[in-house]
N, CA and C atoms as an extended XYZ file, in Angstrom:
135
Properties=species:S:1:pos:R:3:atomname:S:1:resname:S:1:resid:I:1 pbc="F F F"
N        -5.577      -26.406       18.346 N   UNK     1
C        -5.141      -25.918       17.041 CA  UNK     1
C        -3.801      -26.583       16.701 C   UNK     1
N        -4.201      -27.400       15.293 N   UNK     2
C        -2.761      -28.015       15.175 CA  UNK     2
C        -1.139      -26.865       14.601 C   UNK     2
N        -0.616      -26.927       14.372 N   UNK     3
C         0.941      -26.356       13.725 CA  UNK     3
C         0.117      -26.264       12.219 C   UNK     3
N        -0.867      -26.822       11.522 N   UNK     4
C        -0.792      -26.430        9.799 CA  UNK     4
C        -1.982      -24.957       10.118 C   UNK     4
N        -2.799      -25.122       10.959 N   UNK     5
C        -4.219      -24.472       11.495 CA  UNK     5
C        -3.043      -22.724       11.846 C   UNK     5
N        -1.991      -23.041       12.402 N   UNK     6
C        -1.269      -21.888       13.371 CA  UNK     6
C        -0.758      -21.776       12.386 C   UNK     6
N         0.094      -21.810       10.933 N   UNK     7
C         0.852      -21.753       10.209 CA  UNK     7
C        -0.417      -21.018        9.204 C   UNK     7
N        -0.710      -21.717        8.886 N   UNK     8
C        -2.353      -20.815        8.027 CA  UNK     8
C        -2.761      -19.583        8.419 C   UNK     8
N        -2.880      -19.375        9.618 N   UNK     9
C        -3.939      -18.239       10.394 CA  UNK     9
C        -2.448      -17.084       10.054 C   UNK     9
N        -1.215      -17.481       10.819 N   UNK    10
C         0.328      -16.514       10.711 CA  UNK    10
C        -0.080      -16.070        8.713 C   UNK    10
N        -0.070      -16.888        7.985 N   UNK    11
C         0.145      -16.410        6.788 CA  UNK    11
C        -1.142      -15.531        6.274 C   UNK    11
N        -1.923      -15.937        6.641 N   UNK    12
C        -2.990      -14.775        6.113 CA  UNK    12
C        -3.306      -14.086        6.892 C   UNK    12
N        -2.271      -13.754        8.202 N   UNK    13
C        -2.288      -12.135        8.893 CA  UNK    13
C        -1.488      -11.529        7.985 C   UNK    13
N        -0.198      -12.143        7.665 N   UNK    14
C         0.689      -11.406        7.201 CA  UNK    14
C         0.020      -10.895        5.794 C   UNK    14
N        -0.123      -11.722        4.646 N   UNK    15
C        -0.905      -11.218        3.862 CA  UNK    15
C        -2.087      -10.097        4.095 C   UNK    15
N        -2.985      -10.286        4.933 N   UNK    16
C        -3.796       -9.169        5.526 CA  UNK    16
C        -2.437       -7.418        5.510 C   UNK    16
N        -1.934       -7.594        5.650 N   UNK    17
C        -0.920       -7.000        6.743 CA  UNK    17
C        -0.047       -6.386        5.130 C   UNK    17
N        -0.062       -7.060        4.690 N   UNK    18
C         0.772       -6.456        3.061 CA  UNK    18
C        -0.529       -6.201        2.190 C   UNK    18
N        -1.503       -6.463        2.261 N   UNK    19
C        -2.673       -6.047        1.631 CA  UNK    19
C        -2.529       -4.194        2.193 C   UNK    19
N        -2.882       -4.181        2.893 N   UNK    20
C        -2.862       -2.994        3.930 CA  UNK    20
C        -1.699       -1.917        3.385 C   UNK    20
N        -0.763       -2.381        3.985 N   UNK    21
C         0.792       -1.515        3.421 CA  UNK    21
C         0.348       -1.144        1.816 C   UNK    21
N         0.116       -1.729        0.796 N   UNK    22
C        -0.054       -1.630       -0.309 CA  UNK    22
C        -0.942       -0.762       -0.734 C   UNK    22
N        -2.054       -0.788       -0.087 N   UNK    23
C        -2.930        0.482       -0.136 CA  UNK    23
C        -2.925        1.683        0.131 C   UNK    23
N        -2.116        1.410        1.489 N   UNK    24
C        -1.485        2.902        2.013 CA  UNK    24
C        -0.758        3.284        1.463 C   UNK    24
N         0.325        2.157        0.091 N   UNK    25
C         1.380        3.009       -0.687 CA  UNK    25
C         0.508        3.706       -2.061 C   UNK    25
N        -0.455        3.160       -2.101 N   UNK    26
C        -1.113        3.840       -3.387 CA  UNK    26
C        -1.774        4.850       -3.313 C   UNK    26
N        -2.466        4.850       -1.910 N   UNK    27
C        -2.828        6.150       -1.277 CA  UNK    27
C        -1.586        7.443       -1.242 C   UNK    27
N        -0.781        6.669       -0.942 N   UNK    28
C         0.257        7.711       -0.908 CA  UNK    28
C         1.165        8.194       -2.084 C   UNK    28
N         0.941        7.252       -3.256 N   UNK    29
C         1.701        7.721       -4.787 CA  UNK    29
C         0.680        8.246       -4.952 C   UNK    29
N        -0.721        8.393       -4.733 N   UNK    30
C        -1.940        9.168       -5.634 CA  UNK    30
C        -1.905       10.279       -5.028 C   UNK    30
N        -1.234       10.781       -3.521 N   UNK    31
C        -1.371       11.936       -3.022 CA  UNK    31
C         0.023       12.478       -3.506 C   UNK    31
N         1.169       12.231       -4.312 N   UNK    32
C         2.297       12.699       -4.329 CA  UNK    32
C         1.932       13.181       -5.687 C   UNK    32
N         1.378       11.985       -6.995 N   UNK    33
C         1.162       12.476       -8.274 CA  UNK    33
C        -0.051       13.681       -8.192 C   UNK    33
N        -0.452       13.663       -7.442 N   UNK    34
C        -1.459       15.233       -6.812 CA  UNK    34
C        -0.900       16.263       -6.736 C   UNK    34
N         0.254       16.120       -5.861 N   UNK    35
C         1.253       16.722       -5.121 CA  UNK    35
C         1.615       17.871       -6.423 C   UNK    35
N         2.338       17.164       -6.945 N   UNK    36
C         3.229       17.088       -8.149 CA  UNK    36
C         2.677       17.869       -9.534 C   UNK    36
N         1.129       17.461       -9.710 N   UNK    37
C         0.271       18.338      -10.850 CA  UNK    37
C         1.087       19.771      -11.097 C   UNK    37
N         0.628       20.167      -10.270 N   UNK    38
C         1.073       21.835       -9.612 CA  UNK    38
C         2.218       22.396      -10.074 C   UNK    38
N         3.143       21.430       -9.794 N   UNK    39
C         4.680       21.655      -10.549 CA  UNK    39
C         4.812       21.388      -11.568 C   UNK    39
N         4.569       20.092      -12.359 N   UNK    40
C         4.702       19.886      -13.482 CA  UNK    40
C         4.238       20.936      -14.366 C   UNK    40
N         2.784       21.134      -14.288 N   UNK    41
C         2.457       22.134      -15.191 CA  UNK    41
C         2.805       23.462      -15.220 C   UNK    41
N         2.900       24.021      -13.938 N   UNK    42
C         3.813       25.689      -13.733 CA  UNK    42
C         5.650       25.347      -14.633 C   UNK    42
N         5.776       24.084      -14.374 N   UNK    43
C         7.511       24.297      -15.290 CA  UNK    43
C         7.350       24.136      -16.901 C   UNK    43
N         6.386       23.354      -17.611 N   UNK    44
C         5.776       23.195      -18.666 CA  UNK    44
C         5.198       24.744      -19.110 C   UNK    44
N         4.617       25.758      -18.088 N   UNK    45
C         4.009       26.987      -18.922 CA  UNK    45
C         4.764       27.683      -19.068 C   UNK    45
């Protein structure tokens, strides 16, 4: 495996790897704006 082959494979782990994180952050703003329903509307009534 040359240095461009090892340099390739490193960058699209990392990408893999921020793909990932990114999902888990949207997973996690969709469970907070969930979260959150509850309150918003009890301070609104």
């Amino acid at each position: 495996m040359d240095l461009d082959e090892l340099v390739e494979r490193r960058i699209r782990q990392r990408v893999e790897q921020l793909e990932r994180l990114r999902e888990d952050a949207d997973l996690e703003l969709e469970n907070l704006r969930e979260n959150l329903k509850p309150l918003i509307s009890h301070d609104r009534g």
